[in-house]
C-alpha positions as CSV (number, residue, x, y, z in Angstrom):
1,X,-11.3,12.5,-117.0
2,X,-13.2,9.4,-118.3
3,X,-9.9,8.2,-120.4
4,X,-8.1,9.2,-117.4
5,X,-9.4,6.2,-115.0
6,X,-9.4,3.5,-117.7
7,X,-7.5,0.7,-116.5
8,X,-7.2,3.0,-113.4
9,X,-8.0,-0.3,-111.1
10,X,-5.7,-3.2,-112.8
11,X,-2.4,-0.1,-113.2
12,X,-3.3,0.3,-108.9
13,X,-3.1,-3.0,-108.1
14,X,0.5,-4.1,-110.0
15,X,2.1,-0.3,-108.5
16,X,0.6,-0.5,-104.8
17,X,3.3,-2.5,-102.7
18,X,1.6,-5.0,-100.3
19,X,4.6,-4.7,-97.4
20,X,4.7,-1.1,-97.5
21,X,2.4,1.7,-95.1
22,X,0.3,3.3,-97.4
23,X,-0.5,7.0,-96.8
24,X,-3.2,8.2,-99.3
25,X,-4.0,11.9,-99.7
26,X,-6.5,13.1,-101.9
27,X,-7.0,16.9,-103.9
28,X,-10.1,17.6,-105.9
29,X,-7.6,19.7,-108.2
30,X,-4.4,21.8,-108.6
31,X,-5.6,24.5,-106.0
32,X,-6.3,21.4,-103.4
33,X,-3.3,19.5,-103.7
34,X,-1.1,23.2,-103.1
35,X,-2.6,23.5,-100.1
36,X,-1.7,19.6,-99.1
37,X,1.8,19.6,-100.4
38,X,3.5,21.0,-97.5
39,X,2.0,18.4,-95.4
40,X,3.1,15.6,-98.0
41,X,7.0,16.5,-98.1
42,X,7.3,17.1,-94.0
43,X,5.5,13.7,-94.2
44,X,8.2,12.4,-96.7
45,X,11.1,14.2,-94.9
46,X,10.0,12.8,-91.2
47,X,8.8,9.1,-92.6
48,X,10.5,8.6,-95.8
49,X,9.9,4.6,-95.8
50,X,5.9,5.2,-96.0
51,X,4.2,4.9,-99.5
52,X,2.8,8.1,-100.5
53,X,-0.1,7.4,-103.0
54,X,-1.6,10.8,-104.1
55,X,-4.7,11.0,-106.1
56,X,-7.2,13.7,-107.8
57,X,-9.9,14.2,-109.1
58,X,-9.9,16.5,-112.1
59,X,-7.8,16.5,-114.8
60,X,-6.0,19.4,-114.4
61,X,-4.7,18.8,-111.0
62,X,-3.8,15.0,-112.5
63,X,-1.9,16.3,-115.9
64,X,0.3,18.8,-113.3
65,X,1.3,16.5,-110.9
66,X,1.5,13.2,-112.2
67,X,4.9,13.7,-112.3
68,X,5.5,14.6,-108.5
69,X,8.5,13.7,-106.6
70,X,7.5,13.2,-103.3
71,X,4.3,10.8,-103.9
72,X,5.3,7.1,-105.0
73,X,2.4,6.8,-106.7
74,X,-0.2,9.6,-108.4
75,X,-3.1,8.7,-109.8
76,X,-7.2,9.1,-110.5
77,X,-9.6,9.1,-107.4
78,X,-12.2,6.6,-109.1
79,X,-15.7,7.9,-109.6
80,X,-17.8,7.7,-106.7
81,X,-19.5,4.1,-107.3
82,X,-19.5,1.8,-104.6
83,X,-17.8,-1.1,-106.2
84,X,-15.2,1.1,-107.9
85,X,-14.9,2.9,-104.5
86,X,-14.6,-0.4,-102.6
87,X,-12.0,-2.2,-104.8
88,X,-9.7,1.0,-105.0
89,X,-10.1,0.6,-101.2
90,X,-8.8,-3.0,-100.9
91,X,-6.3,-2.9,-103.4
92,X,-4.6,0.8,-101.8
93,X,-5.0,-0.4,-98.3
94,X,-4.4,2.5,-96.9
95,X,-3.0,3.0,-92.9
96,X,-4.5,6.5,-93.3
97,X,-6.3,8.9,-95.3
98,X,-5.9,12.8,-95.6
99,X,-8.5,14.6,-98.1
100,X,-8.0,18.5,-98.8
101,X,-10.2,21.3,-98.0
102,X,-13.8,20.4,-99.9
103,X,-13.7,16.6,-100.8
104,X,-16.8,15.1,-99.5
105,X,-17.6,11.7,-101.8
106,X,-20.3,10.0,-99.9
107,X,-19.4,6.2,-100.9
108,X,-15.5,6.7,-100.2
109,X,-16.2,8.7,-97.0
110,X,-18.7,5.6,-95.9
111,X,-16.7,2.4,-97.1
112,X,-13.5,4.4,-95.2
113,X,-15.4,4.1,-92.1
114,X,-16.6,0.9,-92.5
115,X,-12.9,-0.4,-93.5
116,X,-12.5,1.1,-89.8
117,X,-9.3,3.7,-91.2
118,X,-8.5,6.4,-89.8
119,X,-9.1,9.7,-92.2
120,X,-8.9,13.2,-91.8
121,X,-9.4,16.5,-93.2
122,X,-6.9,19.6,-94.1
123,X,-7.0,23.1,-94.7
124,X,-11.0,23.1,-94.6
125,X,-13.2,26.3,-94.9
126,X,-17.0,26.3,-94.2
127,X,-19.3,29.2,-94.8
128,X,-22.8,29.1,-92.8
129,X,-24.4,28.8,-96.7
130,X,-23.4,25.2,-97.3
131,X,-25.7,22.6,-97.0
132,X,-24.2,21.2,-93.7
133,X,-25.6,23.7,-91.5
134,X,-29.6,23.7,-93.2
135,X,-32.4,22.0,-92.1
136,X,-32.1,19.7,-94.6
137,X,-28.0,18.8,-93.7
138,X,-28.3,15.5,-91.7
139,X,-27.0,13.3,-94.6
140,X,-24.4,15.9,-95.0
141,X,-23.3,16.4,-91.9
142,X,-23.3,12.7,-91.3
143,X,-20.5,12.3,-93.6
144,X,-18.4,14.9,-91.3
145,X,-18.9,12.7,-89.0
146,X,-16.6,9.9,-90.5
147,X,-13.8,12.1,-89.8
148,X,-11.4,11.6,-87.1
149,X,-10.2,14.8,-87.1
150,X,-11.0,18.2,-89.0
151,X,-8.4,20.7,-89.2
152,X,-9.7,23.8,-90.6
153,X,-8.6,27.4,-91.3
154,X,-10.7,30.0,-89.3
155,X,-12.3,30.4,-86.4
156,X,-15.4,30.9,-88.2
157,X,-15.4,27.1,-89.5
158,X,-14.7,25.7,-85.9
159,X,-17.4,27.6,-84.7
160,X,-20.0,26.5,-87.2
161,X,-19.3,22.6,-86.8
162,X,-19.6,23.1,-83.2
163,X,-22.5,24.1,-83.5
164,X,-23.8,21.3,-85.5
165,X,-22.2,18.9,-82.8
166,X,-19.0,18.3,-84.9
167,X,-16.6,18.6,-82.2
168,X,-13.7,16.3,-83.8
169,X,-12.2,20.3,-85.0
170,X,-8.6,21.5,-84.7
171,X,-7.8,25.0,-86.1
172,X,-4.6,25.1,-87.5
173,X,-4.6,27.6,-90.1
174,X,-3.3,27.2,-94.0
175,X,-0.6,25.2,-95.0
176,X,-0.4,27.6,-98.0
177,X,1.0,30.2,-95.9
178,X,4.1,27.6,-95.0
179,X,4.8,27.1,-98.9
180,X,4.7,30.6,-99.8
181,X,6.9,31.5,-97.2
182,X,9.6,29.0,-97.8
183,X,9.4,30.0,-101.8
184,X,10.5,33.3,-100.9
185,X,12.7,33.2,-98.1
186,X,14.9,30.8,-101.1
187,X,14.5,33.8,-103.2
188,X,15.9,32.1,-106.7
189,X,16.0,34.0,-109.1
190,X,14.7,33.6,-113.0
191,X,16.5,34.7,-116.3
192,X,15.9,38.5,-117.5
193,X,13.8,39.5,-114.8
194,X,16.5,41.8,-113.3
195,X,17.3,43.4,-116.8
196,X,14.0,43.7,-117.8
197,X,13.1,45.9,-114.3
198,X,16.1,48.2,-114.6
199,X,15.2,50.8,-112.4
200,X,11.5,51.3,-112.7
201,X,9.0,50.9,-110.6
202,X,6.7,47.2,-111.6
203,X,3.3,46.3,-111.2
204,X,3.4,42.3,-111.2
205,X,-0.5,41.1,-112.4
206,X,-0.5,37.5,-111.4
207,X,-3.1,35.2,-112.8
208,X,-5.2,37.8,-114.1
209,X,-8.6,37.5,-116.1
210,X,-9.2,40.1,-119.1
211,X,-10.9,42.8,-116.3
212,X,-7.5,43.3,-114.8
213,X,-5.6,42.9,-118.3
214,X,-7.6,45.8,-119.6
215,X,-7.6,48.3,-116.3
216,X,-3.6,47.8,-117.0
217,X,-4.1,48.7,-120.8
218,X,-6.5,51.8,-119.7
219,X,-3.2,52.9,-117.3
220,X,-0.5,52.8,-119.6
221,X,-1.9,54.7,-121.8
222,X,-3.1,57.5,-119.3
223,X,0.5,57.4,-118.1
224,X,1.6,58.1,-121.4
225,X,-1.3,60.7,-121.5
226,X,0.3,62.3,-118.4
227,X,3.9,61.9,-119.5
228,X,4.3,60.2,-116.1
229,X,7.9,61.1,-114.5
230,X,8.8,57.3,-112.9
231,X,9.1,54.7,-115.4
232,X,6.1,52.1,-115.0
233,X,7.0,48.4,-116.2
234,X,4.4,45.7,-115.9
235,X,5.1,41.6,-115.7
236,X,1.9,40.1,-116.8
237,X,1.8,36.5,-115.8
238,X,-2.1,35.7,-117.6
239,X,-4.1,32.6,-115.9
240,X,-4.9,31.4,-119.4
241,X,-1.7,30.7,-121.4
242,X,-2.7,29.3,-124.3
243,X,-1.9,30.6,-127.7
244,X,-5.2,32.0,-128.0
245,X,-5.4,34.2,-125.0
246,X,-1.7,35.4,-125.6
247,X,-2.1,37.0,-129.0
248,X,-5.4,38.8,-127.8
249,X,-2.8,40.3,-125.2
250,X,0.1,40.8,-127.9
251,X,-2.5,43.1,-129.7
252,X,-4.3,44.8,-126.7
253,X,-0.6,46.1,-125.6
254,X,0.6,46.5,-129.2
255,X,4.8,47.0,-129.4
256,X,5.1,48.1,-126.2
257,X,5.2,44.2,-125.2
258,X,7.1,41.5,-125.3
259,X,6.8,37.6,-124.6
260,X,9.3,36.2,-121.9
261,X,10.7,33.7,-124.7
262,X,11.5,36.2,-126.8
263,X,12.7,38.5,-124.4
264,X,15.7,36.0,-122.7
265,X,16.8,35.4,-126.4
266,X,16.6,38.9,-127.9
267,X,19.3,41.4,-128.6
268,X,17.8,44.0,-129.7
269,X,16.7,47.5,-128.4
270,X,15.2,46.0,-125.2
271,X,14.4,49.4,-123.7
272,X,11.6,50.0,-126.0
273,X,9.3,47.3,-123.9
274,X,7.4,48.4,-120.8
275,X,5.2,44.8,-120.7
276,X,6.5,41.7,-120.1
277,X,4.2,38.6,-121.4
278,X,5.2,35.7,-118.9
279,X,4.4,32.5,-121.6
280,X,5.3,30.1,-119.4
281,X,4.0,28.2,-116.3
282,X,5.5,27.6,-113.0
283,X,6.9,31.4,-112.3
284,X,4.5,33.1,-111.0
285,X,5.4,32.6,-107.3
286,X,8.9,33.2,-108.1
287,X,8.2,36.3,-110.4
288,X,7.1,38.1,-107.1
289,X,10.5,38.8,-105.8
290,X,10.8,41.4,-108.9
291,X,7.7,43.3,-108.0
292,X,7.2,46.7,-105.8
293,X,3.3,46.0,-106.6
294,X,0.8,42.8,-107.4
295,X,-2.6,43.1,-109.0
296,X,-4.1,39.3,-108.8
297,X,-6.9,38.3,-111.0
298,X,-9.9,36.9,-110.6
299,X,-11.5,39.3,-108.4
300,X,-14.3,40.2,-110.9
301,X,-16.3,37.2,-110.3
302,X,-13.3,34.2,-111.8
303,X,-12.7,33.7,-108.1
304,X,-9.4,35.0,-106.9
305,X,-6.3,33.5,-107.3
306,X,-3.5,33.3,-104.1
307,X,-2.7,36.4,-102.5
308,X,-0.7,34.9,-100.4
309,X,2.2,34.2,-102.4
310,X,3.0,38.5,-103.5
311,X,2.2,39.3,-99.3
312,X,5.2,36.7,-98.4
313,X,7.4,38.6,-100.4
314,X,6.5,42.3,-98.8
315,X,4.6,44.3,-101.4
316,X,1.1,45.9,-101.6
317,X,-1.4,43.7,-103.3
318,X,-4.3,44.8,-105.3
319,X,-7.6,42.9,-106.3
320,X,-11.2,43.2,-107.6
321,X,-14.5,43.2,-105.2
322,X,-15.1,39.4,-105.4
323,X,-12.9,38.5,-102.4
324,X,-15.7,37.0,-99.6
325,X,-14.8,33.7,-99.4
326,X,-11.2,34.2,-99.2
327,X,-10.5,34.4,-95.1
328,X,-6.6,35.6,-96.1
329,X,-7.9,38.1,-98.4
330,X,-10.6,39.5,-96.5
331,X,-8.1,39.9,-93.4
332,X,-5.3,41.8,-95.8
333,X,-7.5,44.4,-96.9
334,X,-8.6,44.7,-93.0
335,X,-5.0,45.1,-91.3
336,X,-4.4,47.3,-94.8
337,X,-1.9,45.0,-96.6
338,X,-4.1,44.9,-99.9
339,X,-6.5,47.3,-101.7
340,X,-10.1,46.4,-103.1
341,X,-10.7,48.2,-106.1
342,X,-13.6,48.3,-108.4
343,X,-13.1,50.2,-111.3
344,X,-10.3,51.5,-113.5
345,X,-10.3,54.9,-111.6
346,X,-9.6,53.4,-108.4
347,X,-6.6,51.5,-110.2
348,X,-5.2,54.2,-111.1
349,X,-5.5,56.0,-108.1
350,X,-4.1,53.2,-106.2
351,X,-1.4,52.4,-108.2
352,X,0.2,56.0,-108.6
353,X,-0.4,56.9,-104.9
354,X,2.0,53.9,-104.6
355,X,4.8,54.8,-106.9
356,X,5.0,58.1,-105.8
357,X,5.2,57.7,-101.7
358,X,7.6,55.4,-100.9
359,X,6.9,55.0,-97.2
360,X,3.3,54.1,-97.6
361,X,4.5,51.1,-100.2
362,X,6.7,50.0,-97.5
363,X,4.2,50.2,-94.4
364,X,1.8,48.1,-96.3
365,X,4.2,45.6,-97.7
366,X,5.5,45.3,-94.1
367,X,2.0,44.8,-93.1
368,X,1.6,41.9,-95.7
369,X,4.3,40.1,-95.0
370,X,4.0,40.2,-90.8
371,X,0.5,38.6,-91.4
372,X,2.0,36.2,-93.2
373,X,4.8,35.7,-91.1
374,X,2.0,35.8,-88.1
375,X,-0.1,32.6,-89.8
376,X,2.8,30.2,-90.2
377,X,3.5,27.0,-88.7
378,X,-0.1,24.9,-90.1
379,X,2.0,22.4,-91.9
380,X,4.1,21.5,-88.8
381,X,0.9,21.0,-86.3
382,X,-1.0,19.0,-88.6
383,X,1.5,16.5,-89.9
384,X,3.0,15.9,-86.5
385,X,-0.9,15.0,-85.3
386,X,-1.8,12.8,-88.5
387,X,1.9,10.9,-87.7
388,X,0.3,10.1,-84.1
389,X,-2.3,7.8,-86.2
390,X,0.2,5.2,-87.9
């Protein structure tokens, strides 16, 4: 991050246009910036003369998109320092600023105002336990105050701003729910996934932790225990890919996997595999369209990953216990689109009650995707307010 920024001032000032509308949205990270992207490309489709300058704050999020087609210019946010904050200021002169969901850098939120421009915030979540709403909040809750508008999620987050006199609150709901649906209503499809699903029935875990990897280890073999009647394959799409991570899985799952690199170029007895080890990024929201059934990691205390993304395709999803934060989550497993589970028994459970009754798979998949389909149309309302601003 520190290497990042070097020169991160003089490289802004020669690649920052002086006659050009400058639009500047910001993402702490990867998760951020997914959740501001569909407002960036109806932004580029609708005004496609404006300068899009995108920045981040982590690394991670940087190293992924720096490369981004629809934002002119992607860089670092500086650290927040006045100075640094100030000059970035001046030299981006921006017409209008968006930040995503949790940024909240006191020196950039306070020089913003004083530059008098307008900046908003997308796709925000508050829960009652942040320091905004204790007695000890005013600072905090004077920097939601710079906002011009807040567009949050829930009703839940309107409600608590409202009560702490922040009344510049739209709800518009997630702009994630706009992406996911327009990834799978393309339905592309990726090389050897359709061979490698043949008939069976397939269990897609996406972005899972080691908990999740192992409750799938425990099942195959109690399926093989059982001498299970309907073929069970599993795509395994790991959060971690590195090389590291991926041989642990190679030796948990032994020969009855194979990595998706080898698998597209093999010619061998393929039907001998029942686990496919996805080793490379950017399929994961595609993968979906192959799956009667997700399982999404990181609800054993990582932090779960988007549930979203399996639900706008139609299937079941399945998760861990750690789901409290997440409003889409929470409200999946209410209407009965997803399944909590907490142990490897409950897995099992789960997972065979769904290959073996085909009408419930389809109920709750339905279920999934109408409350996706139910929570569209985010993007469209907020970019078509921010565009009333320039």
């Amino acid at each position: 991050m520190i290497k990042g920024r070097r020169g991160l001032l003089k490289n802004l000032r020669v690649s920052i246009p002086p006659d050009r509308t400058i639009i500047w949205f910001h993402a702490a990270s990867l998760g951020e910036f997914e959740q501001g992207r569909p407002v960036i490309e109806t932004w580029k489709a609708s005004r496609s003369d404006d300068f899009i300058l995108l920045t981040f704050f982590s690394s991670s999020g940087y190293e992924m998109c720096k490369d981004y087609e629809y934002a002119d210019y992607v860089c670092y946010l500086p650290f927040d320092f006045p100075i640094q904050i100030k000059k970035f200021i001046q030299i981006a002169h921006p017409r209008l600023v968006v930040l995503i969901k949790y940024e909240f850098w006191p020196n950039l939120l306070l020089k913003l105002q004083k530059h008098k421009t307008p900046v908003f915030l997308i796709s925000a979540l508050f829960r009652s336990e942040q320091h905004f709403f204790k007695w000890y909040g005013f600072f905090f809750r004077r920097l939601l105050r710079v906002f011009d508008l807040i567009f949050v999620q829930n009703e839940e987050s309107k409600s608590l701003l409202e009560d702490i006199g922040i009344v510049k609150v739209q709800l518009a709901g997630d702009t994630r729910v706009d992406r996911v649906l327009d990834i799978s209503e393309k339905n592309e499809s990726i090389e050897g996934i359709e061979e490698f699903k043949g008939e069976s029935f397939v269990l897609l875990a996406g972005s899972s932790w080691e908990p999740e990897e192992e409750m799938i280890d425990k099942l195959l073999r109690r399926l093989d225990e059982k001498q299970s009647e309907r073929a069970l394959k599993i795509i395994l799409a790991p959060h971690d890919i590195g090389e590291e991570h991926l041989k642990r899985i190679e030796i948990q799952f032994s020969d009855r996997l194979i990595r998706y690199s080898e698998w597209i170029n093999s010619s061998g007895n393929q039907a001998v595999y029942s686990v496919l080890l996805i080793d490379q990024i950017g399929l994961l929201s595609r993968l979906y369209k192959y799956a009667d059934l997700a399982f999404i990691g990181g609800g054993f205390g990582r932090g779960l990953h988007n549930v979203l993304e399996p639900a706008a395709y139609g299937i079941p999803v399945i998760f861990g216990p750690d789901f409290s934060k997440f409003t889409e989550a929470k409200e999946l497993v209410r209407i009965g689109g997803s399944k909590t589970i907490t142990s490897s028994e409950e897995f099992e459970e789960i997972v065979l009650k769904y290959m073996y009754d085909n009408k419930k798979l389809s109920n709750d998949g339905a279920v999934s995707r109408g409350y996706v389909e139910n929570s569209k149309g985010a993007t469209g309302l907020i970019a078509s307010r921010l565009m009333e601003n320039v």
